[in-house]
N, C-alpha and C positions, 0 to 999 in steps of 0.2 A: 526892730526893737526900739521905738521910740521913747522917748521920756517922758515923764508925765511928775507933776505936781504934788500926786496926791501921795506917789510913794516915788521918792529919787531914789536912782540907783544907787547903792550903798556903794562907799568905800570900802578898798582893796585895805586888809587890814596886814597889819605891819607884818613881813616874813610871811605872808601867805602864799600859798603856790597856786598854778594858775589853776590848776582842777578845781581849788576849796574857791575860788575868787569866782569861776566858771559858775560852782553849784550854786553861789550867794546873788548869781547872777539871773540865773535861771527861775529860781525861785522869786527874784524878784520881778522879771517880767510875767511872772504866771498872775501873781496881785496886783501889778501893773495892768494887766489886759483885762481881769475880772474874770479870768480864763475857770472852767468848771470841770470835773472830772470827765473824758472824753473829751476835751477837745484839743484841737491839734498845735502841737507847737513848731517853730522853725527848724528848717531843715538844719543838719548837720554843719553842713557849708555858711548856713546863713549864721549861726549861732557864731562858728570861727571868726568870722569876719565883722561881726557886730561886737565881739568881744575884747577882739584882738588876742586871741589864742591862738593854741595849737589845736589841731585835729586829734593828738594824742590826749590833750588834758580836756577837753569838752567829751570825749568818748568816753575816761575813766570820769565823770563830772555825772554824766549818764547812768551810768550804771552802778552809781553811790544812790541817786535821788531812785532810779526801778531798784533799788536793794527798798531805799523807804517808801515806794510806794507812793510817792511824788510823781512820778516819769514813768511809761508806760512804752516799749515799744513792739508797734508789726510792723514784723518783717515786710518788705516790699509795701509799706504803706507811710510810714515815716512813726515820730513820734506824737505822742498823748499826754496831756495831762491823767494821771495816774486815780484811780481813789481815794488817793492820802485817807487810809483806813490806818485801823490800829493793828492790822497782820505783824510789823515788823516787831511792836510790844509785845504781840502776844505768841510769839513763835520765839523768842530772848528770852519773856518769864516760863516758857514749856520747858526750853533747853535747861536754863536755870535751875528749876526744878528736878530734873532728868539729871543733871548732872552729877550733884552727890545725893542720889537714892538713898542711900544707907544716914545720912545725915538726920536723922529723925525725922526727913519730911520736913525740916524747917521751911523750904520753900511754898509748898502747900499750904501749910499750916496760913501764912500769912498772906497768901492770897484769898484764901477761905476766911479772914480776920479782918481784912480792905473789904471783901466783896460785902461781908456779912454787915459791917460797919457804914458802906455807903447806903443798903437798904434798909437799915435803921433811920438814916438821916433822911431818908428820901421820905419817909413815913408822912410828914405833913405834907409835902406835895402829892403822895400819890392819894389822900384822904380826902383832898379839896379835889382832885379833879376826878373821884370816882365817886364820890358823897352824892347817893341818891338815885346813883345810876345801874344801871344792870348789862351783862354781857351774858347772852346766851351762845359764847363761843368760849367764853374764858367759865362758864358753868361746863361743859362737855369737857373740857380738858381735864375739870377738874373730878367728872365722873370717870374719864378714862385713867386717870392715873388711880384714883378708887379700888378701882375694876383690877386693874394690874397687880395694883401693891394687895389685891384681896389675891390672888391667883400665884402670889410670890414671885411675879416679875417688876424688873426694873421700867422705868418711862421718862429717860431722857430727853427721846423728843417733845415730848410731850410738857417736861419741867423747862424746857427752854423755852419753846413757843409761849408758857403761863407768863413767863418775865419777860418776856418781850412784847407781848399785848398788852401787860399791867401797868409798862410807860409809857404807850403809845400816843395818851394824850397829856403826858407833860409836855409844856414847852419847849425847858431845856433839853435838848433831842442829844446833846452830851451822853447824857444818866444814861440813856437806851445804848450808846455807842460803848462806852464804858462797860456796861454791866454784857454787854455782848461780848466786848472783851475779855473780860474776866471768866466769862461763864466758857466760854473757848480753851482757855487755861485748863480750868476745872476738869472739864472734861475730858482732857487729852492727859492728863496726870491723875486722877482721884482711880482708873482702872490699877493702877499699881496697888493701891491697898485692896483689893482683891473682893470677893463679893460683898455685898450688905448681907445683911440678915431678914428676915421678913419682917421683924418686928422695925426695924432702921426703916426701910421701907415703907411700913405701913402708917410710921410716924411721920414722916415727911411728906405722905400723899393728905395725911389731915391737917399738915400746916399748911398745905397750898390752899384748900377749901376755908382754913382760917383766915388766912391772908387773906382773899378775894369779899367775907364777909366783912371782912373789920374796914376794908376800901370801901366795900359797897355805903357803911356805916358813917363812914365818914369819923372810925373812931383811932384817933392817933396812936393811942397806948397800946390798945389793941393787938394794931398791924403788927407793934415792934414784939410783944409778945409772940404773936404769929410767925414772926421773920426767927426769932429768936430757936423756937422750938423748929422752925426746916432746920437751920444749921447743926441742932444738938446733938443728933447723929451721928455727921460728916466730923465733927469737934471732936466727939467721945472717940471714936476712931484713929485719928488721927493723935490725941494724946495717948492711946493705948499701943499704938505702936513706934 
């Protein structure tokens, strides 16, 4: 674990213990080496000795950064850089929500109010980089959910896959990681308020088909009308109980 210029190892900060000193450590040589998801880090022994810890505080050091998805380890193979995905956020705001059910759903509520709000705001990016274009994969999705919500079933997979294709050519790959997140949330909590209706359904299968127009259009206002009416549903819902 050698030093480098561009990131010094940080200072051990006042009253720190050697675990939190450990992870600050760890974390830093992962940015120090340019190190990417899968790839390997020092063994156990070398981390000790590089740090000047204990084997006790670099193993709980471990299994703080695999709780974040930092750190990664197999068995009988050593350690990894982790996915540093958004799992540990969105398994916190699930519990969170789970927690007090009876709470009006305020948990929901306001992840359905983030989610609905960042893809308002995204509205002029996703406008310029679909203006003009056409997707004969994000049109099928949007017949299958049609088809569905005509037949009075639900199409989850199907409402995911739409928003995850619909940012696939923004730049900032953020929005896509984020809205993946959220939509994770959503789905593991929105089964508590109990079926849709056909009609809830059938509303939200024609705002994905608006949506995908109003990008295709390149029309700002549009989109957000179109984003507006998916959510009105999941909203109406959600204040009704």
């Amino acid at each position: 674990m050698s030093e480098s210029s561009s990131h010094p190892r940080p200072r051990p900060r006042a009253g720190a213990t050697q675990s939190s000193t450990a992870i600050e450590a760890i974390k830093h040589y992962i940015l120090k080496e340019r190190l990417q998801p899968g790839d390997p880090l020092p063994t156990e022994s070398q981390l000790c000795e590089a740090l000047g810890v204990s084997r006790s505080s670099v193993r709980e050091a471990v299994r703080t950064l695999v709780a974040l998805d930092i750190v990664t380890v197999r068995h009988g193979h050593g350690m990894f850089v982790g996915d540093v995905s958004m799992r540990p956020m969105v398994e916190s705001l699930v519990f969170r929500g789970l927690l007090k059910p009876g709470d009006d759903y305020r948990g929901l509520r306001d992840v359905v109010q983030v989610r609905m709000t960042l893809d308002e705001a995204l509205a002029p990016e996703v406008a310029a980089a679909w203006r003009g274009r056409t997707s004969a994969e994000l049109d099928d999705l949007v017949r299958r959910m049609e088809s569905l919500a005509a037949a009075g079933r639900t199409f989850s997979a199907e409402d995911r896959e739409f928003h995850s294709r619909l940012l696939e050519p923004l730049e900032n790959k953020l929005f896509g990681h984020l809205t993946e997140a959220f939509w994770a949330i959503h789905t593991q909590t929105v089964p508590l308020l109990g079926a849709p209706t056909a009609e809830d359904i059938a509303t939200t299968a024609h705002a994905h088909g608006a949506m995908l127009a109003a990008a295709e259009a390149g029309d700002v206002e549009a989109y957000r009308v179109a984003t507006r009416e998916h959510y009105a549903p999941l909203l109406t819902v959600l204040e009704r109980v």
